[in-house]
N, C-alpha and C positions, 0 to 999 in steps of 0.2 A: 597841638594847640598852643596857641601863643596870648597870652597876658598880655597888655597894655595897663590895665590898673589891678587891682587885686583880685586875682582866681575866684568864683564863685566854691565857696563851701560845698562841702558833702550833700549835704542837705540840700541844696540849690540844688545839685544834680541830679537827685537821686527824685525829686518834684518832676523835673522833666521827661524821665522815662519812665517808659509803664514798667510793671510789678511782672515779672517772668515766675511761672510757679508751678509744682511740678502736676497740679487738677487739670492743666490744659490738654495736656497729654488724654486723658482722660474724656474733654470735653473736643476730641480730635475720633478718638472712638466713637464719640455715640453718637457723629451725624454722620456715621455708617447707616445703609441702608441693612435691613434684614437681610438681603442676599449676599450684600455684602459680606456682613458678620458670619454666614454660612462659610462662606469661600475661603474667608480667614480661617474659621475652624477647622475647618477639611484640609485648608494647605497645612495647616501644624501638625492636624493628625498624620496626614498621606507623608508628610514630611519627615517623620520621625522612625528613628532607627525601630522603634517597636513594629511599627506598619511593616517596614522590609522584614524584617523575623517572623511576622505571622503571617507575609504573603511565604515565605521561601519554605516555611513548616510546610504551610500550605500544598504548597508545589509537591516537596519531597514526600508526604502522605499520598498526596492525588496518584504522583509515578508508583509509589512505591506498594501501594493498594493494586491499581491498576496491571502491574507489573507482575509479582510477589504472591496476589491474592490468587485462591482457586478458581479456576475457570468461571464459575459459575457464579460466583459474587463480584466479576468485575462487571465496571458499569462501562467502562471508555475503553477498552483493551488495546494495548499497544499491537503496533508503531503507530496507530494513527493521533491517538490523543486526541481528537476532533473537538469533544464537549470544552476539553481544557483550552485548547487554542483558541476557541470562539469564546467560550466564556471571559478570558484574560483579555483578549480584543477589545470586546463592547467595556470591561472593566475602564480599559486604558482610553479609550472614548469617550465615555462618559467624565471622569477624573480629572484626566490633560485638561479640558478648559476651562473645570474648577479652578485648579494649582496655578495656573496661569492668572483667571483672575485674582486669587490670594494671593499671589506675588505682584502683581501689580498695585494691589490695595499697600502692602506693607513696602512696595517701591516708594508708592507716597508718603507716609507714615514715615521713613528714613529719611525723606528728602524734608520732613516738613520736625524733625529731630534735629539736621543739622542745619535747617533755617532759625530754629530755636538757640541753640548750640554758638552760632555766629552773633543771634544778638545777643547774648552771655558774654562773650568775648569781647563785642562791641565797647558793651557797656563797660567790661573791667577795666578795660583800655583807656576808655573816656577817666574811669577813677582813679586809674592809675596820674593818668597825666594832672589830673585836678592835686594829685599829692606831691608830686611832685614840683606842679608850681608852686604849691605852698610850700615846700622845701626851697627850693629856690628864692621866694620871697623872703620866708623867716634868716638865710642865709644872707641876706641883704640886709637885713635890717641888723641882725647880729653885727654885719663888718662895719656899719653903720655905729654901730652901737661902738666895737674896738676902737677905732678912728678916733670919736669922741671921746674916749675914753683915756685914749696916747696924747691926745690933745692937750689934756690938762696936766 
């Protein structure tokens, strides 16, 4: 930004752009739809290292029942595992297009973070330079001022 008469103030500036705050964030959530906000929860839950531990317990109990257990109390009896294979299938069926939409939701939510993010920067930048012309200025009037000064 280049001056021709004297930099507009702080103040001046800071009138022309809007108020960036951190409630927006917030008001970015909640014109989520209800299904939306479902998809988000499920992708955080399904997402999280807890979920893999209680699906993989899971697992090791089902084999390990299944396997291990007396004849007569198993329900899926190996090799075939059938119950578990179908049941883990329709799991990962039904799930995937949850997780998909939750990541899509918070794909935007990122993108709409670092459009936030950019006009933060924007704006420092604008204030930067607003100070630095008044550095600039006040350094002029200073040598202004020496000049005068050696004069006499």
């Amino acid at each position: 930004m280049e001056y021709k008469h004297n930099p507009p103030t702080l103040h001046e500036l800071r009138a022309t752009l809007t108020a960036l705050g951190h409630g927006q964030y917030r008001t970015h959530r909640s014109v989520l739809t209800r299904s939306e906000r479902f998809a988000v929860f499920i992708h955080k839950i399904i997402g999280s290292l807890g979920f893999f531990f209680i699906i993989l317990v899971w697992t090791i109990v089902w084999l390990a029942w299944n396997m291990l257990a007396p004849v007569e109390v198993r329900f899926d009896p190996g090799p075939a595992f059938v119950i578990w294979l179908f049941a883990s299938n329709i799991l990962q069926l039904i799930l995937l297009p949850i997780i998909m939409v939750g990541q899509n939701i918070e794909g935007r939510a990122a993108e709409w973070r670092a459009q936030k993010d950019f006009e933060v920067d924007r704006r420092a930048q604008q204030e930067i330079e607003v100070i630095i012309a008044h550095l600039e200025n006040q350094n002029e009037l200073l040598l202004e001022l020496f000049r005068k000064i050696d004069r006499k």
